[in-house]
Structures are given as C-alpha cells and as structure tokens.
C-alpha positions as CSV (number, residue, x, y, z in Angstrom):
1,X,-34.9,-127.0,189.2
2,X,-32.0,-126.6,191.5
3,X,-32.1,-124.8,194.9
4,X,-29.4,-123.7,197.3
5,X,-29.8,-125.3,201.2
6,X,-29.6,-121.8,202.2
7,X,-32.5,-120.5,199.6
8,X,-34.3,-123.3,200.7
9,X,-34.2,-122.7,204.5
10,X,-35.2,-119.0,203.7
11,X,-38.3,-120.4,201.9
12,X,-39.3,-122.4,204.7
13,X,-38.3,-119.6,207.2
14,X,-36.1,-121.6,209.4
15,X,-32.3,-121.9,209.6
16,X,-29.8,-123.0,207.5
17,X,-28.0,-125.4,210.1
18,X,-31.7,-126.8,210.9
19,X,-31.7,-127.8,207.2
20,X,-27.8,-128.9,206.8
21,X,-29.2,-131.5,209.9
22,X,-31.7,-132.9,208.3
23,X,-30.1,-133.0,205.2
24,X,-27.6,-135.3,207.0
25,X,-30.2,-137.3,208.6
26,X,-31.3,-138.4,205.6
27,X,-28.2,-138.5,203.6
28,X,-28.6,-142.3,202.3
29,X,-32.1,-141.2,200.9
30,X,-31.2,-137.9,199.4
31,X,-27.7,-138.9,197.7
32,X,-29.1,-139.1,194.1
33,X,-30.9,-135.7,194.6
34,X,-27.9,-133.8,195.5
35,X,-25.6,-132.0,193.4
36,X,-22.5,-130.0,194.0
37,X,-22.6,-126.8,191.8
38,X,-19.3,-124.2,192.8
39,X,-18.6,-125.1,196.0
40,X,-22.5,-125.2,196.5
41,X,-24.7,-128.1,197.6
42,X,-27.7,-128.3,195.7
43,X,-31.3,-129.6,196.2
44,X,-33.5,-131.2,193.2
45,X,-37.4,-131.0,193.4
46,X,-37.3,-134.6,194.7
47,X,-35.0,-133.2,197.6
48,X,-37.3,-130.6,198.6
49,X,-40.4,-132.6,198.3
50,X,-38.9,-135.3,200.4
51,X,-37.5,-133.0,202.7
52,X,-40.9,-131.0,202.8
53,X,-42.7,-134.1,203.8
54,X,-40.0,-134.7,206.8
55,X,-40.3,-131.5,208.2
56,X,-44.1,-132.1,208.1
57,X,-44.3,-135.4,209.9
58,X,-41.8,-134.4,212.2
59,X,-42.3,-130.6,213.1
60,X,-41.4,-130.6,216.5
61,X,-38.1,-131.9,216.1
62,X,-37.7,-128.9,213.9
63,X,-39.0,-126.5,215.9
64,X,-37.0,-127.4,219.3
65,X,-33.9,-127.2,217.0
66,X,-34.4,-123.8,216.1
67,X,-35.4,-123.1,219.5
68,X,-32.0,-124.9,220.3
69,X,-29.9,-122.1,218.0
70,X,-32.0,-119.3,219.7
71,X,-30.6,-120.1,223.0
72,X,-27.6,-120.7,222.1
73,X,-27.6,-117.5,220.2
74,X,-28.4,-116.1,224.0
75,X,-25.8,-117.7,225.4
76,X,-23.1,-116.6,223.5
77,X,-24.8,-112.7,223.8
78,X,-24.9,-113.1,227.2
79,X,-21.0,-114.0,227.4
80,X,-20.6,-111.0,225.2
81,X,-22.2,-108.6,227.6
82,X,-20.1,-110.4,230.7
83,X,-17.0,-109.7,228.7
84,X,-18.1,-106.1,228.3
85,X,-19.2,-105.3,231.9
86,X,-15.6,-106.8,232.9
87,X,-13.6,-104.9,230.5
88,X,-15.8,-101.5,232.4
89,X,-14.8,-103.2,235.6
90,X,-11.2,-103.3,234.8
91,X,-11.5,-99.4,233.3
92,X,-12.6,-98.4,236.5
93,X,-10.1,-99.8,238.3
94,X,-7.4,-98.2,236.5
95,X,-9.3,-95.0,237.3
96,X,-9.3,-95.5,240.7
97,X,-5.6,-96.5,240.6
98,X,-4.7,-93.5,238.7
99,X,-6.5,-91.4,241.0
100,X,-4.7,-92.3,244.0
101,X,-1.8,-92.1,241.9
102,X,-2.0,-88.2,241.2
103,X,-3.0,-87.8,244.7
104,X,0.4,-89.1,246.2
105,X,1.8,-86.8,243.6
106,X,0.5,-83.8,245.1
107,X,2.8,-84.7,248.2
108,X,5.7,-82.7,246.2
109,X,3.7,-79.4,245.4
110,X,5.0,-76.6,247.7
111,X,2.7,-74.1,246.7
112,X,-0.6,-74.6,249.0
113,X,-2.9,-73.1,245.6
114,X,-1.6,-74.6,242.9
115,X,-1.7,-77.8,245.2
116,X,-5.4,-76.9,245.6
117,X,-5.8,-75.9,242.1
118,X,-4.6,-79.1,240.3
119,X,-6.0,-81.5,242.7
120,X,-9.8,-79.9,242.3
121,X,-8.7,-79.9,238.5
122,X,-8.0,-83.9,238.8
123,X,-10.9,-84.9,241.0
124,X,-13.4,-83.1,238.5
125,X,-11.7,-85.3,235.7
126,X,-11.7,-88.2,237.6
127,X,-15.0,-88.1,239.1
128,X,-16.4,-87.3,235.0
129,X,-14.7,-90.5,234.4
130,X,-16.3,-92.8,237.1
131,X,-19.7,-91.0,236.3
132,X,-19.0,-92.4,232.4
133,X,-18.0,-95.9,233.7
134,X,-21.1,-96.0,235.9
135,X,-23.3,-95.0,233.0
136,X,-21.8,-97.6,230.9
137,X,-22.1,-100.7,233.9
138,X,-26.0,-99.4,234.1
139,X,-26.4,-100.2,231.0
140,X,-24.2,-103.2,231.0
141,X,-26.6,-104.3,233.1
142,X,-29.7,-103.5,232.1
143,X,-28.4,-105.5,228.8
144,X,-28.0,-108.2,230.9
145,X,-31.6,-108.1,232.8
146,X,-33.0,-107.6,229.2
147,X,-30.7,-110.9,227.9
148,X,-31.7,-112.7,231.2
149,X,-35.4,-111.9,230.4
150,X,-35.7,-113.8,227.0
151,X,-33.1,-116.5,227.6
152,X,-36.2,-117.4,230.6
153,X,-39.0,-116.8,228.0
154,X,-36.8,-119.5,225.5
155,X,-37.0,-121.8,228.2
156,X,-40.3,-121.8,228.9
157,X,-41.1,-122.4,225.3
158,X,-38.7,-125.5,225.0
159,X,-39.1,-126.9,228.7
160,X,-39.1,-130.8,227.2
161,X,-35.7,-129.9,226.5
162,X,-34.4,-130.2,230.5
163,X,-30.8,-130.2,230.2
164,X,-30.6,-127.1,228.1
165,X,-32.4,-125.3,230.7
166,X,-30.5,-126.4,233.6
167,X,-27.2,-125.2,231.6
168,X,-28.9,-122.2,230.9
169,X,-29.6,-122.0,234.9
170,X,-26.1,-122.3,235.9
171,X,-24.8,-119.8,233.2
172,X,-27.9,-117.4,234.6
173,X,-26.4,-118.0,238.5
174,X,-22.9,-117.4,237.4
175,X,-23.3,-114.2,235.9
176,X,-25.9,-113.2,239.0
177,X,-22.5,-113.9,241.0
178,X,-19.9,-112.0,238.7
179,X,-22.7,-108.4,238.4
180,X,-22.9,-108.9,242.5
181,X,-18.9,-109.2,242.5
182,X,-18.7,-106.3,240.3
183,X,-21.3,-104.0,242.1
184,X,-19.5,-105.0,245.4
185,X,-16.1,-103.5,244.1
186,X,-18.2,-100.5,242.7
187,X,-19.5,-99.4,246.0
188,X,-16.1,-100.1,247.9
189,X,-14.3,-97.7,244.8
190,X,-16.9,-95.0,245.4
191,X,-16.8,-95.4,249.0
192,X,-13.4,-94.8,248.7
193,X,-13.9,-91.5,246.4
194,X,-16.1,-90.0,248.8
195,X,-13.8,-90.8,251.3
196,X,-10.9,-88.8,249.5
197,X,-13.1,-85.9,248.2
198,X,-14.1,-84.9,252.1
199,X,-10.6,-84.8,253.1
200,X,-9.3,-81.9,254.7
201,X,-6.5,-80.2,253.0
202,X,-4.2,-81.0,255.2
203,X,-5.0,-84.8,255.1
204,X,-4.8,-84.3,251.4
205,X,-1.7,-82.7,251.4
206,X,-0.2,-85.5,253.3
207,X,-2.2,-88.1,251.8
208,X,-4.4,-89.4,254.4
C-alpha cells in the first residue's frame, strides 16, 4: 500500500519537511520504494518500515529538527509583529503630523468661537485617534512579550543547538532596541500633545 509523505508525517505526528529530510538522507536506499503518482511522491510499506526504524534509532535528530521549524516559526512571527508595531508607529506619526497641520490652519479663522469650536472639535478626534494607536502598540507589545516568552522556552528545550540560540539572542536584543525606539518617540509625541492641549488660546491662536 501506497502512502503520501504528507499522510505519513501526520501518522507519525511530526512535519512534513522533517520527513522530506530524511527521505533525502536516505535517498540511495529508498529509490526502489518510491513512486511518483500525480505530481505525488509516494512511500511503499518497505519505505515506511525503513523510515520507521530511522526515526527510531535516531530520535533526537528528529526531534531537534522539529524543534528547529518551531523556532523558526517564532522567528518569522516575531518579524511579523515588528512589522506591525512599525506600521502603528508610522500611523501615529501621521497623526501627530496632521495634528499640527490643522492647528497652523486655525491661524486663518477670524472668528474667536468658531476658532475655539473647531479646534476642541479636532483635538477630541485627534486625541480618539492616539488613544486607538496606543491601544493597538499595547497590544503590539504584549504580542511581542508573549512571542519573546516561548521563543526562550524553545531554547531551553534545544540548548545543544548553540548557534540557533545565539541568533535567536540577537534577533531578541534587536527588537528590545526597536520597542525602546518606538516607546521613546511615543512619549516625545504625547509630550508634545499635552503640551498643545494646555495652550492658552492666544498661544493657540498664534500657534505657539
């Protein structure tokens, strides 16, 4: 009987690139037990039962592999969330640019109400929207923490594997660096809002 490499892996309950590896490290003994059926590679009962007796005379090369994909799995999660707490970054520094953009528009109003009116109108918009960005980097980060947690648990479960976890070290320190660099231009953007919203009128009407 014929079995997939992928219905194979599910059987054993590891991965399919684990498999496709081993499968290759062996390819001189298993190339009269593999078949090609629709774009498929197939395994024969001699296939699995050799493979089957690999994977139990060499388990741990298995199970560091797996352990290889689950950090790198991490990785590439961890990049994700990087990617998304910069994209929030780069929203909120529109904001903030937009802000003091309708403030220097204000300069033109005559009327000392309306002038009032719209900027109290503007501020409550804008201040919604720095609230919803906040929100969002919280939990950016809290993502991260979470991320950060298991990617230290992984290593502890693979430490032979030493290079892998000083990678994983660097990648940890970086993004350390890039959540202090964004909280750093948080505070100097809020600063800078609570700066504008105790103002005076007439320092807002001139801009200062």
């Amino acid at each position: 009987m014929l079995i997939t490499i992928k219905d194979y892996a599910k059987q054993k309950g590891v991965s399919y690139e684990a498999i496709r590896k081993q499968i290759k490290r062996y390819e001189e003994e298993l190339k009269d037990h593999l078949q090609k059926q629709n774009r498929f590679l197939m395994l024969d009962e001699e296939a699995v039962k050799f493979l089957d007796e690999r994977r139990a005379e060499n388990p741990v090369i298995v199970y560091e592999q797996n352990k290889d994909e689950e950090l790198e799995q991490l990785r590439q999660q961890n990049n994700m969330l990087l990617v998304q707490m910069n994209q929030v970054q780069a929203q909120l520094g529109k904001v903030q640019q937009q802000l003091i953009g309708e403030m220097e528009k204000t300069k033109a109003l005559t009327s000392e109400k309306v002038q009032y009116l719209e900027y109290k109108a503007q501020s409550e918009a804008r201040e919604k929207q720095v609230k919803d960005l906040t929100a969002e980097r919280e939990q950016a980060k809290a993502m991260v923490s979470q991320q950060e947690a298991l990617l230290r648990l992984k290593e502890q479960q693979i430490g032979a594997l030493t290079n892998a976890k000083e990678t994983a070290a660097a990648n940890l320190k970086e993004e350390k660096e890039r959540t202090a660099q964004a909280e750093a231009k948080y505070q100097e953007a809020e600063a800078e809002l609570e700066r504008l919203k105790k103002r005076g009128f007439w320092a807002r009407l001139f801009n200062k």
